[in-house]
CHARMM-style PDB file with segment names, atoms N, HN, CA, C and O in Angstrom:
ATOM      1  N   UNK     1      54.626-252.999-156.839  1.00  0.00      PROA
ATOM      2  CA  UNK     1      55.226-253.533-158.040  1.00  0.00      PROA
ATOM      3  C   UNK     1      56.532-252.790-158.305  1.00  0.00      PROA
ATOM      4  O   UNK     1      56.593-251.565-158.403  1.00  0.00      PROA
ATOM      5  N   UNK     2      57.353-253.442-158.390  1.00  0.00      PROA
ATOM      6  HN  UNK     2      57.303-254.438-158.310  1.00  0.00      PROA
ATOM      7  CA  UNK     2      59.009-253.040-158.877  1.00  0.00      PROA
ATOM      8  C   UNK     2      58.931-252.494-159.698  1.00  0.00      PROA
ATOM      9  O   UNK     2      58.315-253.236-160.463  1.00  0.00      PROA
ATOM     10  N   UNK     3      59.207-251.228-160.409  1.00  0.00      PROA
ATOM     11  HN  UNK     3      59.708-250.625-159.787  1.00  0.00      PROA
ATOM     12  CA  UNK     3      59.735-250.468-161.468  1.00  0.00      PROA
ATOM     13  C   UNK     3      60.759-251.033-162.665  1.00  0.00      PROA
ATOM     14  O   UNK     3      61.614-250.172-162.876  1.00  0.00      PROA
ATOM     15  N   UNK     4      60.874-251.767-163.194  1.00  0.00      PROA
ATOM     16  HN  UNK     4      60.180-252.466-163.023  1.00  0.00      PROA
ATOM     17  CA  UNK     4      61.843-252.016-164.130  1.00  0.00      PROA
ATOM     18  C   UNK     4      62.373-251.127-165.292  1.00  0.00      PROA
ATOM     19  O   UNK     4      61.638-250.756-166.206  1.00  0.00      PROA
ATOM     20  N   UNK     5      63.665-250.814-165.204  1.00  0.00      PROA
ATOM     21  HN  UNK     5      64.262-251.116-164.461  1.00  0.00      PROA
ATOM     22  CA  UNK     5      64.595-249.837-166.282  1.00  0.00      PROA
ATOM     23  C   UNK     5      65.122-250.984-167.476  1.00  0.00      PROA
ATOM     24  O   UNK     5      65.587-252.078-167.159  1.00  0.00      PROA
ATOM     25  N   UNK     6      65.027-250.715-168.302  1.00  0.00      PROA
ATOM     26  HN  UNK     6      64.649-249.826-168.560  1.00  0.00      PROA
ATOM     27  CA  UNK     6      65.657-251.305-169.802  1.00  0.00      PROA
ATOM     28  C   UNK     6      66.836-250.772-169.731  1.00  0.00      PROA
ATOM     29  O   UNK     6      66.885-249.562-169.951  1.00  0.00      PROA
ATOM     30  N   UNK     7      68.406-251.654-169.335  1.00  0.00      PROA
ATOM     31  HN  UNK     7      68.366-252.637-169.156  1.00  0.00      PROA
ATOM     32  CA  UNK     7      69.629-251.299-169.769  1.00  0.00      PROA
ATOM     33  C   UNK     7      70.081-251.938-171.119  1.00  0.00      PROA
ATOM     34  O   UNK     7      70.071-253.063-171.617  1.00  0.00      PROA
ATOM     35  N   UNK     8      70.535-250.508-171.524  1.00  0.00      PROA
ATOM     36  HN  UNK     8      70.543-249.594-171.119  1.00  0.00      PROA
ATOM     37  CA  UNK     8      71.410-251.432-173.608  1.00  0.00      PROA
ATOM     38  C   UNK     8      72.773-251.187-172.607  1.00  0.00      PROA
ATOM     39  O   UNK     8      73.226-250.383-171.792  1.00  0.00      PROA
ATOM     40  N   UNK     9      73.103-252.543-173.312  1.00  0.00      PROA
ATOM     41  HN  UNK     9      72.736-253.196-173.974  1.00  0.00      PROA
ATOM     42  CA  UNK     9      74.442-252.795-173.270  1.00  0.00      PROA
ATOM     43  C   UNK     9      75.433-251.659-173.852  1.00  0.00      PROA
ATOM     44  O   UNK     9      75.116-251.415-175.016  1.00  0.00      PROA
ATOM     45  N   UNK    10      76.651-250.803-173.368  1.00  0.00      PROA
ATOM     46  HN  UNK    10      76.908-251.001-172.422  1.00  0.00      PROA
ATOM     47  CA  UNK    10      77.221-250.672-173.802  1.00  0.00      PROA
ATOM     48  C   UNK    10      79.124-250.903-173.635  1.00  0.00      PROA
ATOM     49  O   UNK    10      79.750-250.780-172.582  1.00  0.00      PROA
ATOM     50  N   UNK    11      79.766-251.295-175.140  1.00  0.00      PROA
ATOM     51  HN  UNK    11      79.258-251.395-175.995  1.00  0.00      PROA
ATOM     52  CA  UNK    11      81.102-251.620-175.303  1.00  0.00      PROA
ATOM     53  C   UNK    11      82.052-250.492-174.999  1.00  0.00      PROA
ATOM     54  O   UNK    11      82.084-249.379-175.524  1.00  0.00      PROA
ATOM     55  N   UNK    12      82.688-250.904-174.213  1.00  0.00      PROA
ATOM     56  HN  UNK    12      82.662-251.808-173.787  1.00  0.00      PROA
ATOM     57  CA  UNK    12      84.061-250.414-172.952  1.00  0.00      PROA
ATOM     58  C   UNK    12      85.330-250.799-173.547  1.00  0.00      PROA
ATOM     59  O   UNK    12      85.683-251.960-173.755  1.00  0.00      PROA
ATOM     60  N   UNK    13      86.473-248.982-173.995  1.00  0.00      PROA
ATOM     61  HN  UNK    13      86.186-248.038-173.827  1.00  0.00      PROA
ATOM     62  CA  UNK    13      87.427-249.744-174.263  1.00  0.00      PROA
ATOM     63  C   UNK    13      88.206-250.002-173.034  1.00  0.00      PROA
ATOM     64  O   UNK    13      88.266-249.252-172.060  1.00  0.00      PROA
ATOM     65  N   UNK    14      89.031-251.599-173.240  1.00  0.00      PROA
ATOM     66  HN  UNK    14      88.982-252.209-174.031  1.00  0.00      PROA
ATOM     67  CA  UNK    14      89.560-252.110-172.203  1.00  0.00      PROA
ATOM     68  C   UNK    14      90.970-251.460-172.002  1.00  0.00      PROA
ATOM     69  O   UNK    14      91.651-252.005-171.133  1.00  0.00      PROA
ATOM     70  N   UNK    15      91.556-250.342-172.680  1.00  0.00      PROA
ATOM     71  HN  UNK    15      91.003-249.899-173.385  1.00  0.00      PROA
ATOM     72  CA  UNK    15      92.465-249.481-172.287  1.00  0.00      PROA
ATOM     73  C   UNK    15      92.412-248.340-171.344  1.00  0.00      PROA
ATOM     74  O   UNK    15      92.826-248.253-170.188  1.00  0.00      PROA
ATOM     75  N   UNK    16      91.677-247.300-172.270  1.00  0.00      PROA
ATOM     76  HN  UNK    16      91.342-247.370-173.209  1.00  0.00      PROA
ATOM     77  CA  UNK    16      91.065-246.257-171.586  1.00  0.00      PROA
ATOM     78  C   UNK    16      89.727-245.911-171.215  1.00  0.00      PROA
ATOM     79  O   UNK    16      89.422-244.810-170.756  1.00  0.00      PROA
ATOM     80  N   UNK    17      88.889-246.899-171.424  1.00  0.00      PROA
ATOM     81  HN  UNK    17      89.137-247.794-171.797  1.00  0.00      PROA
ATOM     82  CA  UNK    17      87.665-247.005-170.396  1.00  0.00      PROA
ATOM     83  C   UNK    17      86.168-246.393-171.358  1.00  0.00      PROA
ATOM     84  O   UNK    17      84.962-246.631-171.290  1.00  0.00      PROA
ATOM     85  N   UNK    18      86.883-245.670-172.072  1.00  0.00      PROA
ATOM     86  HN  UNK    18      87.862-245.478-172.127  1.00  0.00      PROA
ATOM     87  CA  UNK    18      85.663-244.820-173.111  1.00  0.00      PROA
ATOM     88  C   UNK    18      84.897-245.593-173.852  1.00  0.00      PROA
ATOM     89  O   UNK    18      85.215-246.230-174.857  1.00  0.00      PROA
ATOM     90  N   UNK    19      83.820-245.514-173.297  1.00  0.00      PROA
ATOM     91  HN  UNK    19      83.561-244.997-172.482  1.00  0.00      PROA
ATOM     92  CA  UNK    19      82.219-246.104-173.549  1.00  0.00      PROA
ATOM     93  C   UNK    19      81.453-245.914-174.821  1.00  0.00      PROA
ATOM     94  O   UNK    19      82.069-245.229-175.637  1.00  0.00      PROA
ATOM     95  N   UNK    20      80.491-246.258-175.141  1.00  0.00      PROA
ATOM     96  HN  UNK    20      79.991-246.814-174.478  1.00  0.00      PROA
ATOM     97  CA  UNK    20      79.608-245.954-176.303  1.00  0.00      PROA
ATOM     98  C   UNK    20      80.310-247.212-177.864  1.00  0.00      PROA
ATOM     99  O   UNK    20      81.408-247.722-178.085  1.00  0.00      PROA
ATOM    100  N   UNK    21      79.289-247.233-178.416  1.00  0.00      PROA
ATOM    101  HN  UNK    21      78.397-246.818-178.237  1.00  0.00      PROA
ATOM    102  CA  UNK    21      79.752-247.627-179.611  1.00  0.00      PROA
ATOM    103  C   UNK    21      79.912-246.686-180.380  1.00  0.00      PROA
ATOM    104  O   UNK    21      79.847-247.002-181.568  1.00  0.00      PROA
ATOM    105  N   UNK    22      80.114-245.544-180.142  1.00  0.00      PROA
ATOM    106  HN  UNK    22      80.167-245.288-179.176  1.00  0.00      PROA
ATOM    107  CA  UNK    22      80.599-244.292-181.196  1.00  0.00      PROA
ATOM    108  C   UNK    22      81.697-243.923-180.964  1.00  0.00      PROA
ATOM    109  O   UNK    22      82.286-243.123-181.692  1.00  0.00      PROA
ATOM    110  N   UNK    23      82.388-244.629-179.488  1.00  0.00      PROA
ATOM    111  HN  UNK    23      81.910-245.279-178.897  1.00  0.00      PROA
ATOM    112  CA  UNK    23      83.680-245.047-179.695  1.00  0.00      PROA
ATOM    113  C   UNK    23      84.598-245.806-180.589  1.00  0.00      PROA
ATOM    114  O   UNK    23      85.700-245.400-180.958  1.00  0.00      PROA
ATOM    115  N   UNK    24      84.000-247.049-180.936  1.00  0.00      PROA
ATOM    116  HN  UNK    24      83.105-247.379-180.636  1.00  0.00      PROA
ATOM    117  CA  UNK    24      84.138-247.780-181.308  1.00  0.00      PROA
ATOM    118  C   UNK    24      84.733-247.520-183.082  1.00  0.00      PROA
ATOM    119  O   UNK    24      84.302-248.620-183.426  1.00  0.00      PROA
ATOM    120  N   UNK    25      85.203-247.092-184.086  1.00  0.00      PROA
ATOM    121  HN  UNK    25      85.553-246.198-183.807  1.00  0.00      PROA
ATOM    122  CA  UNK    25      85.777-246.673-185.208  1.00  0.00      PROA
ATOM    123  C   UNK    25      86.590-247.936-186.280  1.00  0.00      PROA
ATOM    124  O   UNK    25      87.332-248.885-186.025  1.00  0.00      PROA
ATOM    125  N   UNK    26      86.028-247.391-187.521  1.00  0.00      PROA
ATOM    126  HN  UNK    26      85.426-246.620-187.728  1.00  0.00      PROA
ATOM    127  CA  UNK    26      87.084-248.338-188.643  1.00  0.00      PROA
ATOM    128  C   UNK    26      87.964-247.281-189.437  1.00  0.00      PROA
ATOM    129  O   UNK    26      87.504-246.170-189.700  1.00  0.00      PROA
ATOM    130  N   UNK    27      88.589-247.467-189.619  1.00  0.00      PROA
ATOM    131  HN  UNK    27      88.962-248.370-189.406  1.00  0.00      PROA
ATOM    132  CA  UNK    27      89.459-246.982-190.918  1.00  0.00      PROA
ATOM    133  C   UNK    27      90.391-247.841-192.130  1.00  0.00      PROA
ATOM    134  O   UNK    27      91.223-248.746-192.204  1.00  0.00      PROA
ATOM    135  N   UNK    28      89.807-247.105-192.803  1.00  0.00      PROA
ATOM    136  HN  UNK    28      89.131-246.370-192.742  1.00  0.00      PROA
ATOM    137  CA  UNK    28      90.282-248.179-194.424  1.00  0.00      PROA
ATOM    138  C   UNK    28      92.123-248.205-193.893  1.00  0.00      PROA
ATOM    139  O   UNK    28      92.788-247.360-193.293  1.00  0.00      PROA
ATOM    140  N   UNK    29      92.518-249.713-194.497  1.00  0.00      PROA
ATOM    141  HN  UNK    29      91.977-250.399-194.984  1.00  0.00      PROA
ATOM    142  CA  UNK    29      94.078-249.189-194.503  1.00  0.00      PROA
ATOM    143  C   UNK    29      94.777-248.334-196.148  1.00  0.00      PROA
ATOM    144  O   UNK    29      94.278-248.276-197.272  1.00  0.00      PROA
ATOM    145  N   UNK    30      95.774-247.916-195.736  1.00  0.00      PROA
ATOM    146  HN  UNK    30      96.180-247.963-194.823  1.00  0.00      PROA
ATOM    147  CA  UNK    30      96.547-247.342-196.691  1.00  0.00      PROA
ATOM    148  C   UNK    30      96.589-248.301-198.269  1.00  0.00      PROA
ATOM    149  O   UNK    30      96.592-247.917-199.439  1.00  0.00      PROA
ATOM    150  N   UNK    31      96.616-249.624-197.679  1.00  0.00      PROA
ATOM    151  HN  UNK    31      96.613-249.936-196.729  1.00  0.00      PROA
ATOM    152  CA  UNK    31      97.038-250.401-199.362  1.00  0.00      PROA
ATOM    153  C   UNK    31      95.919-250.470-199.782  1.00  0.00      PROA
ATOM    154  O   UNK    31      94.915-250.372-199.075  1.00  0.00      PROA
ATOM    155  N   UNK    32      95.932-250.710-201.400  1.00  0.00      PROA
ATOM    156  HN  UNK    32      96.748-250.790-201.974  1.00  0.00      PROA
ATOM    157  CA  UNK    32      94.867-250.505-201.936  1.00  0.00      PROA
ATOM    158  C   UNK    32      95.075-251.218-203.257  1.00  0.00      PROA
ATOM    159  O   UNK    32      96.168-251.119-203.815  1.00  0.00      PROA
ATOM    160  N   UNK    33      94.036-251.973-203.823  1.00  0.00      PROA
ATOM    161  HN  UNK    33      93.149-252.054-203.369  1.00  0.00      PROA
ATOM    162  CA  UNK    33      93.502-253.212-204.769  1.00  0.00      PROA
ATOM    163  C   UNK    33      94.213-252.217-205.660  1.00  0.00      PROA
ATOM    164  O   UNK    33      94.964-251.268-205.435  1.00  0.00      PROA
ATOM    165  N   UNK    34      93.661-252.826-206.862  1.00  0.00      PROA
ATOM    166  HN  UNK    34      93.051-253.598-207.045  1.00  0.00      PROA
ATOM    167  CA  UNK    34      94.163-252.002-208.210  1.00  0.00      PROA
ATOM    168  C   UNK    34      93.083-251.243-208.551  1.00  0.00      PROA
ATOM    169  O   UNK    34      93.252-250.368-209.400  1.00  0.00      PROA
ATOM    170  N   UNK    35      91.904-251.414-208.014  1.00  0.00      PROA
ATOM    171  HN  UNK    35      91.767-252.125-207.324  1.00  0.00      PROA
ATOM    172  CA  UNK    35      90.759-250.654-208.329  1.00  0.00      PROA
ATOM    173  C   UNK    35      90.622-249.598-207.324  1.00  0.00      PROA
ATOM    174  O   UNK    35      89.865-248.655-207.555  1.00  0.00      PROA
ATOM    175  N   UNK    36      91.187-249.656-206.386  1.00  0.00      PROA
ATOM    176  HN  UNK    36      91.802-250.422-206.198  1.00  0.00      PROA
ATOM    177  CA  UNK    36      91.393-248.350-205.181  1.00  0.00      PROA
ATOM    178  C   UNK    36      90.685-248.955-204.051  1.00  0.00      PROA
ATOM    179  O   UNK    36      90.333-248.170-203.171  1.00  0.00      PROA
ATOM    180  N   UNK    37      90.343-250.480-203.863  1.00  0.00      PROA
ATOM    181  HN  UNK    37      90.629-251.119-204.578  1.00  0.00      PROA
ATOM    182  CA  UNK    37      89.625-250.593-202.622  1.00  0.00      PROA
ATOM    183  C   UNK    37      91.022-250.555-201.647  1.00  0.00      PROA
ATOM    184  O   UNK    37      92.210-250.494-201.966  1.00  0.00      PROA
ATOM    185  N   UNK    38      90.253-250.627-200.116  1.00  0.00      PROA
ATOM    186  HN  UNK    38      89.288-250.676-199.857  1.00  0.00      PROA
ATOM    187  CA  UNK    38      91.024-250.654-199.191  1.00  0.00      PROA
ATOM    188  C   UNK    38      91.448-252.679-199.018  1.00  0.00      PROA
ATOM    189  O   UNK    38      90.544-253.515-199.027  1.00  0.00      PROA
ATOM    190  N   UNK    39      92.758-253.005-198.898  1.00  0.00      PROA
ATOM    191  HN  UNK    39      93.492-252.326-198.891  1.00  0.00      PROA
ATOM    192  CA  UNK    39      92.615-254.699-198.664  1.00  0.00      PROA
ATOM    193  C   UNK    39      91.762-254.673-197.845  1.00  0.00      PROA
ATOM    194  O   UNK    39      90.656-255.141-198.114  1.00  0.00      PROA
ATOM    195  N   UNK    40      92.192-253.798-195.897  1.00  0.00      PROA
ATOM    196  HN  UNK    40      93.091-253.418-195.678  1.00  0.00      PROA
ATOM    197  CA  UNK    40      91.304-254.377-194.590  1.00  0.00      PROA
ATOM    198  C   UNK    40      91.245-252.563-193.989  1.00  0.00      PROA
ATOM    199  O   UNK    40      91.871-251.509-194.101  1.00  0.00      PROA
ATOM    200  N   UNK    41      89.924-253.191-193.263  1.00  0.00      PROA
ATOM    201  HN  UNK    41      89.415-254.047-193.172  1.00  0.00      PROA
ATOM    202  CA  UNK    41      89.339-252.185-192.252  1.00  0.00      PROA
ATOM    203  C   UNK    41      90.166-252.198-190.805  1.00  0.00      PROA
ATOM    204  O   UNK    41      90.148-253.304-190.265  1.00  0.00      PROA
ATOM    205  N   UNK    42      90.772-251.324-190.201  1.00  0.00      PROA
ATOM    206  HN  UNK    42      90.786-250.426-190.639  1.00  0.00      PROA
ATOM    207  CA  UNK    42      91.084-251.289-188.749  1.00  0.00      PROA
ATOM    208  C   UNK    42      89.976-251.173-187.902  1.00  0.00      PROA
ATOM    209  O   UNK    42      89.314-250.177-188.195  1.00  0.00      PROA
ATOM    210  N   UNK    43      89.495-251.853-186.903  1.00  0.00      PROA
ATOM    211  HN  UNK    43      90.033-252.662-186.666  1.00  0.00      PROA
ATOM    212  CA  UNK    43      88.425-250.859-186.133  1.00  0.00      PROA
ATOM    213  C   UNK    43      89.358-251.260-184.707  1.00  0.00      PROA
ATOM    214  O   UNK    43      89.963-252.185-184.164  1.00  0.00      PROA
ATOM    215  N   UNK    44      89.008-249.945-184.574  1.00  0.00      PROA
ATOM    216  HN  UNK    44      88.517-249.194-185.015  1.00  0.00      PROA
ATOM    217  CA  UNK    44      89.929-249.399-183.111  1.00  0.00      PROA
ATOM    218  C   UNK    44      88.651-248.719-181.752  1.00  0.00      PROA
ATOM    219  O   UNK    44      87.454-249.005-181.706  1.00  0.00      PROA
ATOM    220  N   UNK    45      89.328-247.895-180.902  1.00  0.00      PROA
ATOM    221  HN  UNK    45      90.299-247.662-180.939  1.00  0.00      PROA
ATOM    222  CA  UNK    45      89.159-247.089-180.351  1.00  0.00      PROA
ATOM    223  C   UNK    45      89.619-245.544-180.631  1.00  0.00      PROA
ATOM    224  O   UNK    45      90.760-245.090-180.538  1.00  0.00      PROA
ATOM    225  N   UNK    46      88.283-244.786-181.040  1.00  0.00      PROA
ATOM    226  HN  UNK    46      87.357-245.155-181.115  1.00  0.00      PROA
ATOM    227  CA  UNK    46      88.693-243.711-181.423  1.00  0.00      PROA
ATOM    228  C   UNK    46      89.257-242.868-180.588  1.00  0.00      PROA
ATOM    229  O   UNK    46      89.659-241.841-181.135  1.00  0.00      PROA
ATOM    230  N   UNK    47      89.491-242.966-179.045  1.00  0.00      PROA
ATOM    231  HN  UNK    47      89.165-243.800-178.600  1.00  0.00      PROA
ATOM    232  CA  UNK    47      89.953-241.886-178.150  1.00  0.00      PROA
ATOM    233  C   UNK    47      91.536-242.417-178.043  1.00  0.00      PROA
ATOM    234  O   UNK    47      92.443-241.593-178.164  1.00  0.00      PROA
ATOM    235  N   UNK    48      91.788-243.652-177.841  1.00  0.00      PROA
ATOM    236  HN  UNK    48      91.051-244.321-177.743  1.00  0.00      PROA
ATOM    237  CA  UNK    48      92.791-244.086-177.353  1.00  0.00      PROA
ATOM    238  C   UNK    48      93.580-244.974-178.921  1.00  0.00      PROA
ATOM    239  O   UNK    48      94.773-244.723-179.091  1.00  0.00      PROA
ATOM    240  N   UNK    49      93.184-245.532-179.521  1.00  0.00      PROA
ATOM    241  HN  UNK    49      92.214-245.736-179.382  1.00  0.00      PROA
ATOM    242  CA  UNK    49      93.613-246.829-180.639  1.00  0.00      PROA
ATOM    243  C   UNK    49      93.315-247.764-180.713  1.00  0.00      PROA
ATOM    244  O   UNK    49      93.432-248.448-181.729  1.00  0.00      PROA
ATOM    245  N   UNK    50      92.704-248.209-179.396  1.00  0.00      PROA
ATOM    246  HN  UNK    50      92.610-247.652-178.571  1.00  0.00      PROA
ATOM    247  CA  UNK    50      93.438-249.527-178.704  1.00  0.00      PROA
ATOM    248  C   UNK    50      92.892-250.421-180.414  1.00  0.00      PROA
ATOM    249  O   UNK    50      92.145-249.654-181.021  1.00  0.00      PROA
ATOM    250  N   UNK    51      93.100-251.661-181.139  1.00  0.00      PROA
ATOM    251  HN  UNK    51      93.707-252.285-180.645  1.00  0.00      PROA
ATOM    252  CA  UNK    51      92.748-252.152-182.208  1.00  0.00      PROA
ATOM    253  C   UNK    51      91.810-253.297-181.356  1.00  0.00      PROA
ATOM    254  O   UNK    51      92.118-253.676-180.226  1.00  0.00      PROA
ATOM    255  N   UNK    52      90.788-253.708-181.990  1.00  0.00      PROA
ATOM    256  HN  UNK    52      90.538-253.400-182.908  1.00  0.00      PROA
ATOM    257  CA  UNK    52      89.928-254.860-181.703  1.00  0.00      PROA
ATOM    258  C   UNK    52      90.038-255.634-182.717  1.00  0.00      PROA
ATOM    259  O   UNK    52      90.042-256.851-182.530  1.00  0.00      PROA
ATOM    260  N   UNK    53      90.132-255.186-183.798  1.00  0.00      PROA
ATOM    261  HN  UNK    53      90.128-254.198-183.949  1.00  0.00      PROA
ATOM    262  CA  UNK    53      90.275-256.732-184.693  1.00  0.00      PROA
ATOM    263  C   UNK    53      90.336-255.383-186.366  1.00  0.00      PROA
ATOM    264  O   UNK    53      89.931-254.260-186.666  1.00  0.00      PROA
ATOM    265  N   UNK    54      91.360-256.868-187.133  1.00  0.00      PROA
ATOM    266  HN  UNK    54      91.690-257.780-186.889  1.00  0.00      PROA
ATOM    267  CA  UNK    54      91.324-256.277-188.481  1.00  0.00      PROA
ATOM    268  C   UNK    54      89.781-257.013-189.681  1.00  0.00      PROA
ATOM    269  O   UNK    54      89.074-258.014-189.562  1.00  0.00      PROA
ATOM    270  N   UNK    55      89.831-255.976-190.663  1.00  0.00      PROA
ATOM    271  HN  UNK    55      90.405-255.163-190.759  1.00  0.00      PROA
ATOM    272  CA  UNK    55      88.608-257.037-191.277  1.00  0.00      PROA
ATOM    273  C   UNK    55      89.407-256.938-192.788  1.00  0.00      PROA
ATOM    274  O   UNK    55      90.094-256.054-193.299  1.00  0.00      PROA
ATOM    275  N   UNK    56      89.032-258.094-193.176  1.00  0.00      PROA
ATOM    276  HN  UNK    56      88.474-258.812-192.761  1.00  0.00      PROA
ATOM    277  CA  UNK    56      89.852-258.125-194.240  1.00  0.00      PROA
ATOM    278  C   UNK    56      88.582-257.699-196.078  1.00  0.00      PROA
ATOM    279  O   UNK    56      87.546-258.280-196.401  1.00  0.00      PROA
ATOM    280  N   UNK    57      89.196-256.711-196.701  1.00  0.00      PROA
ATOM    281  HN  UNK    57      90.038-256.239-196.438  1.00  0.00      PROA
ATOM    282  CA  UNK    57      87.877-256.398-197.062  1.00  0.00      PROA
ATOM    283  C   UNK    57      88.447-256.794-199.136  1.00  0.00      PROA
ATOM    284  O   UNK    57      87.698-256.846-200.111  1.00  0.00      PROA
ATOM    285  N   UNK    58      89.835-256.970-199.087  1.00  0.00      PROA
ATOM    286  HN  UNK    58      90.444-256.928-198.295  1.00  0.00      PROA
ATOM    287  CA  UNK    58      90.115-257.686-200.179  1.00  0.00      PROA
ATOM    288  C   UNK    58      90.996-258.858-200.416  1.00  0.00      PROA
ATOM    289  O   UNK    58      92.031-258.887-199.751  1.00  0.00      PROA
ATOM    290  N   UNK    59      90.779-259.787-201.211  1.00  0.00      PROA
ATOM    291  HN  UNK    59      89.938-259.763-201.751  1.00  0.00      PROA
ATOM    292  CA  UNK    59      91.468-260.752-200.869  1.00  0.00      PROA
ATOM    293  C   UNK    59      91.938-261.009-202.408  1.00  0.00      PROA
ATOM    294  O   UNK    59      91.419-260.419-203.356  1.00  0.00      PROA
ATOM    295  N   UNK    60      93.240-262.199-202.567  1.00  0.00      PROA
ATOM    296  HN  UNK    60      93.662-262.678-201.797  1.00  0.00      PROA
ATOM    297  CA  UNK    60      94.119-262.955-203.633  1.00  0.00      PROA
ATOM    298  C   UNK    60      93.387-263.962-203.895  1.00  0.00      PROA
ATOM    299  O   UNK    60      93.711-264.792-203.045  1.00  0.00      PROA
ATOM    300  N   UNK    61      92.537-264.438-204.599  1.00  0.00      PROA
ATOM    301  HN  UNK    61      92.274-263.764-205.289  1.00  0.00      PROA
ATOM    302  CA  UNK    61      92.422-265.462-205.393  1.00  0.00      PROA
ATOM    303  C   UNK    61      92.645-266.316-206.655  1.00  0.00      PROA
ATOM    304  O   UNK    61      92.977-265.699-207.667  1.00  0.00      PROA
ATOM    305  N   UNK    62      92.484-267.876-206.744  1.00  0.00      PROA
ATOM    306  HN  UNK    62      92.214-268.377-205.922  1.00  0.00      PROA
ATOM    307  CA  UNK    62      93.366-267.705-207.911  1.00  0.00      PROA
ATOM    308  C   UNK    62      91.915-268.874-208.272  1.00  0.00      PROA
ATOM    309  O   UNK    62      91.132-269.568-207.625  1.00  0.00      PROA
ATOM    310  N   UNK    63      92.192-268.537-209.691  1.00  0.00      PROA
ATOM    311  HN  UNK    63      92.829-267.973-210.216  1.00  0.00      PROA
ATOM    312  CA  UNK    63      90.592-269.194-210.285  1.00  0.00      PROA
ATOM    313  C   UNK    63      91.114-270.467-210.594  1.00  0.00      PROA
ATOM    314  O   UNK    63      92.274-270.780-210.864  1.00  0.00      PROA
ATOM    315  N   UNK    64      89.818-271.345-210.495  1.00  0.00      PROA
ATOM    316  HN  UNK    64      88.876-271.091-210.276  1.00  0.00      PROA
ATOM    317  CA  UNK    64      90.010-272.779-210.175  1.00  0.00      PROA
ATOM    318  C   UNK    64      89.214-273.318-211.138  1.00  0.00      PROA
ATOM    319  O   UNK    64      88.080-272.927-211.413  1.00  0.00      PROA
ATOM    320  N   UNK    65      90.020-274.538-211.838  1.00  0.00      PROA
ATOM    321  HN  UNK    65      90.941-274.855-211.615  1.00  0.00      PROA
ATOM    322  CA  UNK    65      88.919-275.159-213.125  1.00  0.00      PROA
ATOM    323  C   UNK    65      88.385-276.264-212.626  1.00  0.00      PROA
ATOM    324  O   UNK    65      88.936-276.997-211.805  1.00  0.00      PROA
ATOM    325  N   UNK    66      87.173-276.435-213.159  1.00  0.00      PROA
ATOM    326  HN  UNK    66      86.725-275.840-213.825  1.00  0.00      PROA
ATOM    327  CA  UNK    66      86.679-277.616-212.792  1.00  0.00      PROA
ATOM    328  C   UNK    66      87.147-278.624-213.133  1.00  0.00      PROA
ATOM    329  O   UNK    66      87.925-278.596-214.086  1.00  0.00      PROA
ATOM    330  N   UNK    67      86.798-280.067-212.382  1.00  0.00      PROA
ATOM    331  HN  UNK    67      86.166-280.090-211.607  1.00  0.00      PROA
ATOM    332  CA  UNK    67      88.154-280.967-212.540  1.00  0.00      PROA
ATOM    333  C   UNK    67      86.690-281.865-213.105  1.00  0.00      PROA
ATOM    334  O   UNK    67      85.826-282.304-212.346  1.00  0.00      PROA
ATOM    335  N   UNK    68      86.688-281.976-214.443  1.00  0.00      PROA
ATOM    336  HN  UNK    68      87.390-281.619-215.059  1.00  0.00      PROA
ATOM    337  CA  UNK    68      85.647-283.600-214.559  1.00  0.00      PROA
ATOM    338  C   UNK    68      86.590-284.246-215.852  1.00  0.00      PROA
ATOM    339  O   UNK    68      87.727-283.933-216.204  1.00  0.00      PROA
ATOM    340  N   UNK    69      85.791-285.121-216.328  1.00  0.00      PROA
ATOM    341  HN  UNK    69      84.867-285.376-216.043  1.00  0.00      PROA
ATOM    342  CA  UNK    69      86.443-286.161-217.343  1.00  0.00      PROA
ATOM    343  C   UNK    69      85.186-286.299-218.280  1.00  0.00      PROA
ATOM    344  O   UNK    69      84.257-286.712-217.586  1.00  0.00      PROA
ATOM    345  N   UNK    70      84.908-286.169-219.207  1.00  0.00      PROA
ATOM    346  HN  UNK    70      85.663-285.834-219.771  1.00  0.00      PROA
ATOM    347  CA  UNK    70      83.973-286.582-220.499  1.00  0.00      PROA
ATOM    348  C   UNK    70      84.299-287.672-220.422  1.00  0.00      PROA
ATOM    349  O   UNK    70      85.379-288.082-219.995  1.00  0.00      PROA
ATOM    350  N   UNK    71      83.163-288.457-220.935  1.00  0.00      PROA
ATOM    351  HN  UNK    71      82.286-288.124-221.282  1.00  0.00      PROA
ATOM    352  CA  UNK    71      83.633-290.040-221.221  1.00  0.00      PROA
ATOM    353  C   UNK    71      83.683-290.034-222.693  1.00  0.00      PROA
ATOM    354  O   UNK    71      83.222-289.113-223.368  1.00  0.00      PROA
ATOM    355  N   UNK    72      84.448-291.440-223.340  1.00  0.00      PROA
ATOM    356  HN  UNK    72      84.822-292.188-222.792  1.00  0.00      PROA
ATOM    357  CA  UNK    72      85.163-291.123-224.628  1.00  0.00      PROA
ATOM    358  C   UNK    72      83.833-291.984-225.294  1.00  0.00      PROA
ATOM    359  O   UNK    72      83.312-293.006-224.846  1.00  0.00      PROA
ATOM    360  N   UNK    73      83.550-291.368-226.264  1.00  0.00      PROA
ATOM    361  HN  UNK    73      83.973-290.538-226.628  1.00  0.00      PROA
ATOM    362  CA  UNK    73      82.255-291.272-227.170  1.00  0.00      PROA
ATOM    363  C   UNK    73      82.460-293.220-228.004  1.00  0.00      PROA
ATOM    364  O   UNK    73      83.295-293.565-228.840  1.00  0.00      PROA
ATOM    365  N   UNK    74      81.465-294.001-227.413  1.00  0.00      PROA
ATOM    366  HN  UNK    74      80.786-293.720-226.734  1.00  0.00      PROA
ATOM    367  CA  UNK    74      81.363-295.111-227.983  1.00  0.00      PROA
ATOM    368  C   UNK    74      81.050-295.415-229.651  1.00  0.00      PROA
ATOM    369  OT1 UNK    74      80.977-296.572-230.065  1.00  0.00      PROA
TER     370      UNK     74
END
């Protein structure tokens, strides 16, 4: 009977090669809400930079009224 090993996947940065997801890193950016949040998260590569994607962690909205009509009272 064959021996079978359980491999976990692990994420490779595609710059400098450094392995693990504890590579893997976010950091808040510099701008900041009026309440002190960060807008977006960087997550990078912590050995090298390389960026994988931004997350966007505040956003501009603008409040929206509901659009109906009452009907006019018979």
């Amino acid at each position: 009977m064959a021996e079978t090993t359980e491999q976990i996947a692990e994420p490779k940065c595609p710059d400098c090669g450094a392995r693990g997801s504890d590579k893997i890193v976010s950091t808040p950016s510099r701008e900041r809400s009026k309440v002190k949040q960060p807008w977006f998260y960087i997550v990078h590569c912590a050995a090298c930079g390389h960026v994988y994607n931004t997350i966007s962690k505040h956003s501009f909205t603008q409040a929206v009224t509901p659009n109906f009509v009452l009907p006019k009272p018979s």
